[in-house]
Backbone as a chain_set.jsonl record, in Angstrom:
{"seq": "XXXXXXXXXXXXXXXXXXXXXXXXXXXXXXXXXXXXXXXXXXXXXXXXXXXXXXXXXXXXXXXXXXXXXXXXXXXXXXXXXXXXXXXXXXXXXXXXXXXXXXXXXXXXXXXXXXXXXXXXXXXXXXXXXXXXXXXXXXXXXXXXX", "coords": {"N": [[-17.726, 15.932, 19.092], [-17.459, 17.551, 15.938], [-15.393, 20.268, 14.568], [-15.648, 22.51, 12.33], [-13.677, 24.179, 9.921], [-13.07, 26.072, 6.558], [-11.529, 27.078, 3.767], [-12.061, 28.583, 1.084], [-11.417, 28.587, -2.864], [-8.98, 29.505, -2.036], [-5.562, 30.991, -3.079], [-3.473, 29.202, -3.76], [-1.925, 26.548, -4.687], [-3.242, 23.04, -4.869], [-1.6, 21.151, -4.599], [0.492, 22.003, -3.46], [-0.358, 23.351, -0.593], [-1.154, 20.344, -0.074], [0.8, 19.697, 1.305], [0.946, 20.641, 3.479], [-1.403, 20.22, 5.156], [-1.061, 17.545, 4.696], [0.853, 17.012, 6.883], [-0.032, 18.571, 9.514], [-1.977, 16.524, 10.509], [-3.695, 14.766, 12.628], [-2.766, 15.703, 14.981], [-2.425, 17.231, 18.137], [-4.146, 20.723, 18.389], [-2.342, 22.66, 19.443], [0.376, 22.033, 19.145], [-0.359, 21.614, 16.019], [-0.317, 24.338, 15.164], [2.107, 25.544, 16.048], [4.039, 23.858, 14.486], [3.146, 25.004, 12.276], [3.881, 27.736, 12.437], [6.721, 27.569, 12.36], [7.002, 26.99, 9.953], [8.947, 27.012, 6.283], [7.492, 27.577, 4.589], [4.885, 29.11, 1.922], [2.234, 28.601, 2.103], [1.703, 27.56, 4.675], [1.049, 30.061, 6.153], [-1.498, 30.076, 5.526], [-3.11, 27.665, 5.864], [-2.307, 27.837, 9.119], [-4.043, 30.202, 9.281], [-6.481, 28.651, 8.613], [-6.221, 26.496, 10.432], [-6.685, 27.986, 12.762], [-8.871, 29.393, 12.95], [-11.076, 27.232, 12.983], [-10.166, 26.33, 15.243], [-11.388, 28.657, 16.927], [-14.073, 28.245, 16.047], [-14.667, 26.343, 17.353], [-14.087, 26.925, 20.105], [-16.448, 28.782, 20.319], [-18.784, 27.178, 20.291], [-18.269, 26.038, 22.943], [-16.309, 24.379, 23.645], [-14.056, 22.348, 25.201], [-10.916, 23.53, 24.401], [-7.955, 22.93, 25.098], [-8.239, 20.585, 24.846], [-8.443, 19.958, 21.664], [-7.74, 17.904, 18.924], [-6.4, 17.809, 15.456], [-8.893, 15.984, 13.503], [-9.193, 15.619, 11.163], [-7.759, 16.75, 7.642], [-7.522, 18.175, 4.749], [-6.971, 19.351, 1.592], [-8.709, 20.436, -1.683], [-8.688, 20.289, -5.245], [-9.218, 23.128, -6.644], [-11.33, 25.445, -8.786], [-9.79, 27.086, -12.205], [-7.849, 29.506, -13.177], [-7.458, 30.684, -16.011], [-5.094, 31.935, -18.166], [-3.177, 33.862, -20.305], [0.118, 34.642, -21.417], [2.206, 36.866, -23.572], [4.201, 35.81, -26.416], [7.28, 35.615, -28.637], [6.587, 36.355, -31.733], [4.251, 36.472, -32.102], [2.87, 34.424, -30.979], [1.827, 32.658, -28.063], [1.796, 31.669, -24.637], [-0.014, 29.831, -22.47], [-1.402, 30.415, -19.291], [-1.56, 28.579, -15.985], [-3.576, 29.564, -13.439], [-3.761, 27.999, -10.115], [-6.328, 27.393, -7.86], [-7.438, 26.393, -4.544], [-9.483, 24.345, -1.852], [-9.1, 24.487, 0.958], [-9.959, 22.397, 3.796], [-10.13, 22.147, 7.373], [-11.04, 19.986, 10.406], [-11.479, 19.733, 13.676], [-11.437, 18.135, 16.435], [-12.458, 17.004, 20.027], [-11.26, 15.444, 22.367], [-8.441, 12.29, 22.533], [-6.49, 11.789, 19.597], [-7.4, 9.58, 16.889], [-5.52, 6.462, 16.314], [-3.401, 4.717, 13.675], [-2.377, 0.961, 12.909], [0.232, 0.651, 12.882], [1.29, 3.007, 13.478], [0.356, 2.779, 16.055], [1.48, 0.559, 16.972], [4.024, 1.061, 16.771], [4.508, 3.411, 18.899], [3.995, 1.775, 21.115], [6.361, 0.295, 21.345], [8.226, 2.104, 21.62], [7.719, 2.945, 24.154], [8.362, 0.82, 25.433], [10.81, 0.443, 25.499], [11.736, 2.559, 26.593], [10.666, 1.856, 29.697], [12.828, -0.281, 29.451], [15.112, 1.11, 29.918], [14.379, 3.054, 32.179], [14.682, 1.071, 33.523], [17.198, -0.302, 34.253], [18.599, 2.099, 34.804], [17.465, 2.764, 37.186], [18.42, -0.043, 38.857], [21.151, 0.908, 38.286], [21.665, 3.24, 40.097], [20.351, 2.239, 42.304], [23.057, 0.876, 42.589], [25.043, 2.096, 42.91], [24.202, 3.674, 45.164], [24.805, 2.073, 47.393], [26.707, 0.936, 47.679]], "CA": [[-18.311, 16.703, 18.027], [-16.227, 18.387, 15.303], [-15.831, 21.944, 14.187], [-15.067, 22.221, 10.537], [-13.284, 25.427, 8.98], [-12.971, 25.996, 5.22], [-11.429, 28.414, 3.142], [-12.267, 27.781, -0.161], [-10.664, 29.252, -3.472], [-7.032, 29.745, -1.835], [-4.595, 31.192, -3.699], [-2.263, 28.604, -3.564], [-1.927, 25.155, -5.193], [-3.854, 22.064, -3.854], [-0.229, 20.253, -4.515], [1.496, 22.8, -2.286], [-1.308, 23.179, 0.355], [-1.791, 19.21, 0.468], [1.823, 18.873, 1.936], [1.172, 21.658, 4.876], [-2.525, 19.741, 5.495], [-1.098, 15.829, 5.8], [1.699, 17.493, 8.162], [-0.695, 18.638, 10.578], [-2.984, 15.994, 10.504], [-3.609, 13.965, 13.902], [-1.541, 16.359, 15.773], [-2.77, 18.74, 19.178], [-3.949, 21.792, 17.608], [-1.342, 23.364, 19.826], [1.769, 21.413, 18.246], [0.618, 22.326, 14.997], [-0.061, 25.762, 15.263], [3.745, 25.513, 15.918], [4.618, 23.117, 13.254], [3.01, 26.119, 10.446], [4.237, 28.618, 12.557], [7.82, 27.541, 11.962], [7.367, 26.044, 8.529], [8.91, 28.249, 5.536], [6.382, 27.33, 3.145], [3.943, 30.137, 1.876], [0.858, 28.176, 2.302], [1.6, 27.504, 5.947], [0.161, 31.049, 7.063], [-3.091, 30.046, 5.052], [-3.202, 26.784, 6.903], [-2.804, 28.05, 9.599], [-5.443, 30.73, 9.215], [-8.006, 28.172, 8.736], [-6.768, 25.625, 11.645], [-7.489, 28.972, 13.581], [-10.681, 29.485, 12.755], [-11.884, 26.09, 13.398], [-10.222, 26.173, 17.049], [-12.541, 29.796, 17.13], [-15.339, 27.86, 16.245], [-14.908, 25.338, 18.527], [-14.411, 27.785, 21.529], [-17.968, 29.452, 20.288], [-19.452, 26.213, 20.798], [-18.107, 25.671, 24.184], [-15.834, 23.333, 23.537], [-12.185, 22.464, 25.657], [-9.472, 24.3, 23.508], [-6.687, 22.431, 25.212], [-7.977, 18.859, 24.274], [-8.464, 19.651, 20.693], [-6.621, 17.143, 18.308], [-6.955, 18.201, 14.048], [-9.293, 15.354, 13.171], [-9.096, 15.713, 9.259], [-7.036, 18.555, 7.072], [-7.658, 17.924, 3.422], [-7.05, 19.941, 0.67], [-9.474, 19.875, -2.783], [-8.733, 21.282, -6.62], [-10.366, 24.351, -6.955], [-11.124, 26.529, -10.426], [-8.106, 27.301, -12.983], [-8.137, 30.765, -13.653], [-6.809, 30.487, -17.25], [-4.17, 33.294, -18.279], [-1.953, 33.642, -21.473], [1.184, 35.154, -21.741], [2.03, 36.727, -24.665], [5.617, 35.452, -26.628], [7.546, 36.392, -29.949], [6.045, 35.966, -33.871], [2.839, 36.573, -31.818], [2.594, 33.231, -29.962], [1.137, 33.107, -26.738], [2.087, 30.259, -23.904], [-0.959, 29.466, -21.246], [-0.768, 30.224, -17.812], [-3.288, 28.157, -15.177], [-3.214, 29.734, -11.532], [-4.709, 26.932, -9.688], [-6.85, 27.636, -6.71], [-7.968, 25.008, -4.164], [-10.072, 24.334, -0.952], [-8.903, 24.097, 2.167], [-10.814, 22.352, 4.95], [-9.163, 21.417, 8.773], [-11.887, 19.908, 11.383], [-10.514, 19.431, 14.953], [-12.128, 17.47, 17.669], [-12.231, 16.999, 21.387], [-10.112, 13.996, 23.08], [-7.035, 12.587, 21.502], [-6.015, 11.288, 17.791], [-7.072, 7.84, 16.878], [-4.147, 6.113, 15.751], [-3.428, 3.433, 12.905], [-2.125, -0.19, 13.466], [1.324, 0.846, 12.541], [1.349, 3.674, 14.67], [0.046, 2.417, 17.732], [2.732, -0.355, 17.396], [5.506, 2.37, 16.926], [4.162, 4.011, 20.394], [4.158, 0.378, 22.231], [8.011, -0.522, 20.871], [9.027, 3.053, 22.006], [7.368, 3.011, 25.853], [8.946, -0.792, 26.243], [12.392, 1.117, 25.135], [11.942, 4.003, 27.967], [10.763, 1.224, 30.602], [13.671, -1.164, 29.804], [16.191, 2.151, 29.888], [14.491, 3.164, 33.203], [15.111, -0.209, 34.985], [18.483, -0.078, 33.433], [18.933, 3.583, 35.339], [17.237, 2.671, 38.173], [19.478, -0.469, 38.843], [22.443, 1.464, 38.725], [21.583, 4.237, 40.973], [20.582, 1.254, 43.444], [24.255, 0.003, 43.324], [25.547, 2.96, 43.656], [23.893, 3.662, 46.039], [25.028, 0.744, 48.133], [28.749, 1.032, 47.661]], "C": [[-17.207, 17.361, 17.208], [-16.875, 19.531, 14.795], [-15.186, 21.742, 13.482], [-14.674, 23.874, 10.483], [-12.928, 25.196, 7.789], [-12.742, 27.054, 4.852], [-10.763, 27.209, 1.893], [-12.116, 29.018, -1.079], [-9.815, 30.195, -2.727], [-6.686, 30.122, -3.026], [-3.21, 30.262, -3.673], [-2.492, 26.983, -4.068], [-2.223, 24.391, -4.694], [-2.366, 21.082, -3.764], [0.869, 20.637, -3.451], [0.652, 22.492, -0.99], [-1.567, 22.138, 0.979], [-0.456, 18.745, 1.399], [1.703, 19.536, 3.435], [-0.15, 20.619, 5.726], [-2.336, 17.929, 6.096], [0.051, 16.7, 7.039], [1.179, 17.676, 9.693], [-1.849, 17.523, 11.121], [-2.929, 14.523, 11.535], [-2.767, 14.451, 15.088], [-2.442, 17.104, 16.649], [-2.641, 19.801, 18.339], [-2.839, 22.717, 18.308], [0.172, 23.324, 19.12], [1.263, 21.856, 16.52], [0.202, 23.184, 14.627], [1.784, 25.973, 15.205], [4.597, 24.641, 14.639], [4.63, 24.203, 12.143], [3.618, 27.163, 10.926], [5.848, 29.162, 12.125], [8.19, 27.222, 10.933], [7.302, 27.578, 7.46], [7.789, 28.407, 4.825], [5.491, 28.632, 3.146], [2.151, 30.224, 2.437], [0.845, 27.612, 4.021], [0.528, 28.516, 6.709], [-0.982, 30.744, 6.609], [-3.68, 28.759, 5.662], [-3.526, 26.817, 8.166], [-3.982, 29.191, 10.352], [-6.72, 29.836, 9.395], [-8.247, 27.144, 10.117], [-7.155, 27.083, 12.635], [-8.792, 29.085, 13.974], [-11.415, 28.543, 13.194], [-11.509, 26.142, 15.1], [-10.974, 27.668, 17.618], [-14.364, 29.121, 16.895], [-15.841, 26.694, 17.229], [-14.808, 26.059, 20.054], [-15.856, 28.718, 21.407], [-18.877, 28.637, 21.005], [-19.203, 25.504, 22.541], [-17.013, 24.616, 24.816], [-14.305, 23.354, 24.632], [-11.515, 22.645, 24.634], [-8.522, 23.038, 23.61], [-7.052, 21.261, 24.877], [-8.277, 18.992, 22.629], [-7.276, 19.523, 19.994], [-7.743, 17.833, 16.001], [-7.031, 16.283, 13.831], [-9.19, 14.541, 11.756], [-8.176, 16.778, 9.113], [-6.805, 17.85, 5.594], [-7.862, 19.354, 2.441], [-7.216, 19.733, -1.117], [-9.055, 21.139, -3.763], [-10.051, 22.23, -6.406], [-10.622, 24.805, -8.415], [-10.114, 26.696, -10.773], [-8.743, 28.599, -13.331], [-6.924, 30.316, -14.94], [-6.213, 31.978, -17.994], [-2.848, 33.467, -19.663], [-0.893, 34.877, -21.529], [1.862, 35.653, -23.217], [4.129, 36.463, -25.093], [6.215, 36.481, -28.135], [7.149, 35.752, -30.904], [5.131, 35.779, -33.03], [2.118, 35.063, -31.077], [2.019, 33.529, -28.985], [0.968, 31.832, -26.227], [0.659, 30.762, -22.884], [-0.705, 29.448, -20.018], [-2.164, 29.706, -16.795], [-2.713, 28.701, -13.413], [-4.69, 29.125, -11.464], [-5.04, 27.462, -8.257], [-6.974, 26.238, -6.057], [-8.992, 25.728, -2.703], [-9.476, 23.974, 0.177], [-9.831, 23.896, 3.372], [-9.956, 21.539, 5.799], [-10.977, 21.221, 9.409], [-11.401, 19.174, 12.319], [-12.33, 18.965, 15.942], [-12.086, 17.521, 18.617], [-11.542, 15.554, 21.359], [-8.851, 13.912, 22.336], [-7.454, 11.46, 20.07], [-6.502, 9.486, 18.134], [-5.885, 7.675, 15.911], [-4.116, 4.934, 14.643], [-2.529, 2.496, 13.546], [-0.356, 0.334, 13.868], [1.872, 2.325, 13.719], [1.374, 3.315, 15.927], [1.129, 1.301, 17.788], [4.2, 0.139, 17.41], [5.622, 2.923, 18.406], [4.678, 3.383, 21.358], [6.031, -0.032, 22.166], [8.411, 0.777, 21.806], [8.909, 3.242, 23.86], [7.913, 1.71, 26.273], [10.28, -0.626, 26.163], [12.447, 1.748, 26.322], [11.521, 3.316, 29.233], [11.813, 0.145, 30.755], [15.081, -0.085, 30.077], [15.914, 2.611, 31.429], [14.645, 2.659, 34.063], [16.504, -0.349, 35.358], [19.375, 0.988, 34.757], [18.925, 3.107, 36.809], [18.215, 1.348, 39.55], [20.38, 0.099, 39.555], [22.16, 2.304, 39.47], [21.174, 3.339, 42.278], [22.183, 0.646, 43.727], [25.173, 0.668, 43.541], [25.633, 3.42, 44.924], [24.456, 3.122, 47.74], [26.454, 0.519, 48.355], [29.006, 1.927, 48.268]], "O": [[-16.144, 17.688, 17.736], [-18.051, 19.839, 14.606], [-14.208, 20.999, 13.569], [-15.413, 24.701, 11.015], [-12.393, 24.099, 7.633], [-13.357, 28.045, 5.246], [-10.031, 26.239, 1.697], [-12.413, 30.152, -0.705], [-9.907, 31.422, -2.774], [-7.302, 29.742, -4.022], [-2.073, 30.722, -3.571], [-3.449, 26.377, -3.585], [-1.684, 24.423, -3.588], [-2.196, 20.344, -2.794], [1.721, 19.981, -2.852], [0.912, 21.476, -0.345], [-2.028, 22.17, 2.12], [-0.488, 17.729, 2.095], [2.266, 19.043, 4.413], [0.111, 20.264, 6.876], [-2.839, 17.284, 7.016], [-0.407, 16.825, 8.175], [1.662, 17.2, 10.72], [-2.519, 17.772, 12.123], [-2.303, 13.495, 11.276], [-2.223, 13.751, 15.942], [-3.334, 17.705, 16.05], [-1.639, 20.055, 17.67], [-2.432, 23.621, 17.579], [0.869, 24.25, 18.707], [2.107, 22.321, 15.754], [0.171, 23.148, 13.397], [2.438, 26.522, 14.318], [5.647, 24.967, 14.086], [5.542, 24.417, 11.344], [4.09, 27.857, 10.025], [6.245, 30.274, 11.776], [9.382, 27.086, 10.655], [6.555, 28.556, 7.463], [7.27, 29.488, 4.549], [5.324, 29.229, 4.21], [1.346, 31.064, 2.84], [-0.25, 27.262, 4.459], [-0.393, 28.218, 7.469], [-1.851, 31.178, 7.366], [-4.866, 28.846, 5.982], [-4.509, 26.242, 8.635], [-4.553, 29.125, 11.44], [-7.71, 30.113, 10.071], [-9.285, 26.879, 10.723], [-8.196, 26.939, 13.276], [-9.486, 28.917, 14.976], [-12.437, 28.839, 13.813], [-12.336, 26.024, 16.005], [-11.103, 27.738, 18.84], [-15.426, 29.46, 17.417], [-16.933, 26.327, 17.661], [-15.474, 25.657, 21.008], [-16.275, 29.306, 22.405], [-19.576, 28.98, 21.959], [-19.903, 24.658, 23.097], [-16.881, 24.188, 25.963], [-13.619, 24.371, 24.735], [-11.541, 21.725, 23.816], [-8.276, 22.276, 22.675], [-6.087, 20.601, 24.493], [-8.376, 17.856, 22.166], [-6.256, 20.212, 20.035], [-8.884, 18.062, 15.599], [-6.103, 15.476, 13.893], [-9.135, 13.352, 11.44], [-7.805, 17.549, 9.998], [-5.907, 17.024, 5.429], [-8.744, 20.199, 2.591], [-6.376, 19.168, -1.819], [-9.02, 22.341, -3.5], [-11.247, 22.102, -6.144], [-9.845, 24.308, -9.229], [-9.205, 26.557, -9.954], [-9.91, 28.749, -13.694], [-5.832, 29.774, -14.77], [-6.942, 32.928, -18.279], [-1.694, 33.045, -19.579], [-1.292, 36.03, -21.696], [2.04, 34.748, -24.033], [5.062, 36.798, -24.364], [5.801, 37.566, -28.545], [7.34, 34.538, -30.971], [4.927, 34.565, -32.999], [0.937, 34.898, -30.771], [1.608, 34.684, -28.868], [0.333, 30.947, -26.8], [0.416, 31.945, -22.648], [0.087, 28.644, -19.525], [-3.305, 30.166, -16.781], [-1.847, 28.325, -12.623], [-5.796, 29.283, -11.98], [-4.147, 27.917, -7.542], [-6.742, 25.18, -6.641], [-9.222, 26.913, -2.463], [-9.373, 22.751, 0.263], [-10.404, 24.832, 3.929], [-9.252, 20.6, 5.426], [-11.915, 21.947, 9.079], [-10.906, 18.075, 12.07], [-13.515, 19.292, 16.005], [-11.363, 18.505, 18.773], [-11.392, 14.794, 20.402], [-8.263, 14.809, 21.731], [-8.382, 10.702, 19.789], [-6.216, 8.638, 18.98], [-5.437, 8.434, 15.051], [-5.001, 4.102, 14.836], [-1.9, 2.849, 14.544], [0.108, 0.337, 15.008], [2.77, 2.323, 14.561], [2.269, 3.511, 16.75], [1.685, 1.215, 18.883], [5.206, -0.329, 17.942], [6.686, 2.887, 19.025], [5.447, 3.8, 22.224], [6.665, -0.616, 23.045], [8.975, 0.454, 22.851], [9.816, 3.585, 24.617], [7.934, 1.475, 27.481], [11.007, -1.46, 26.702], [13.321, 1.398, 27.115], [11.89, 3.985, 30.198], [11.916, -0.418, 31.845], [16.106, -0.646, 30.465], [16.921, 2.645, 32.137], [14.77, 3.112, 35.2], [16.928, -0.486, 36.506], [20.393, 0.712, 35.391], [19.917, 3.024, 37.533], [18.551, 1.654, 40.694], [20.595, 0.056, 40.766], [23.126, 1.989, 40.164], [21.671, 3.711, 43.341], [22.513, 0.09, 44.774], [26.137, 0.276, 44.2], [26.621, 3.572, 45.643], [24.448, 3.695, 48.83], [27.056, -0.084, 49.245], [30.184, 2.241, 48.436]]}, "num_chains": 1, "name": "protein.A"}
């Protein structure tokens, strides 16, 4: 089942916001609680405000904490608050502070993975079993001498 959080009209740019949202996205909400926690960015703490919330609404519902993976994390244009500045000989430049939407929804079990992924995973565990035969080997012929 998923638990959705949303915080909608942010203060913060859906262009900024959308780089903190793919970052976390398919990750243990534990890892990236830590990913925003350490990231400079501004829109991190609002990020992770909302993956918060969703792992609060998923412990309402009853849910295991420790197996939730962030399912989705998308961030949508919001309203332009439209603002003018005023210049000299009475001009006046346009200013747009852009809002957006932020929604995270985290799941139970783990991340499904794409093709490309899951074949990144498989190359890297046939690396760490040909390195531990490798190991193991030598500590047999050591051994033995």
């Amino acid at each position: 089942m998923a638990y959705v959080s949303k915080w909608r009209f942010a203060r913060i740019t859906a262009r900024k916001a959308r780089l903190l949202t793919d970052l976390i996205r398919n990750k243990p909400v534990g890892e990236a609680l830590d990913l925003l926690k350490f990231n400079k960015k501004r829109g991190a703490i609002m990020v992770a405000k909302v993956l918060k919330s969703a792992i609060a609404n998923a412990d309402t519902k009853e849910a295991d904490v420790e197996s939730l993976f962030v399912a989705k994390s998308f961030c949508d244009d919001g309203p332009i608050m439209k603002r003018f500045q005023p210049k000299d000989r009475g001009k006046a430049y346009s200013i747009f502070k852009r809002l957006c939407h932020i929604t995270i929804e985290v799941e139970e079990g783990t991340p499904k993975l794409g093709k490309a992924k899951r074949k990144q995973l498989e190359v890297r565990r046939e690396r760490l079993q040909k390195k531990n035969k490798k190991t193991e080997a030598a500590v047999a012929t050591a051994e033995s001498k």
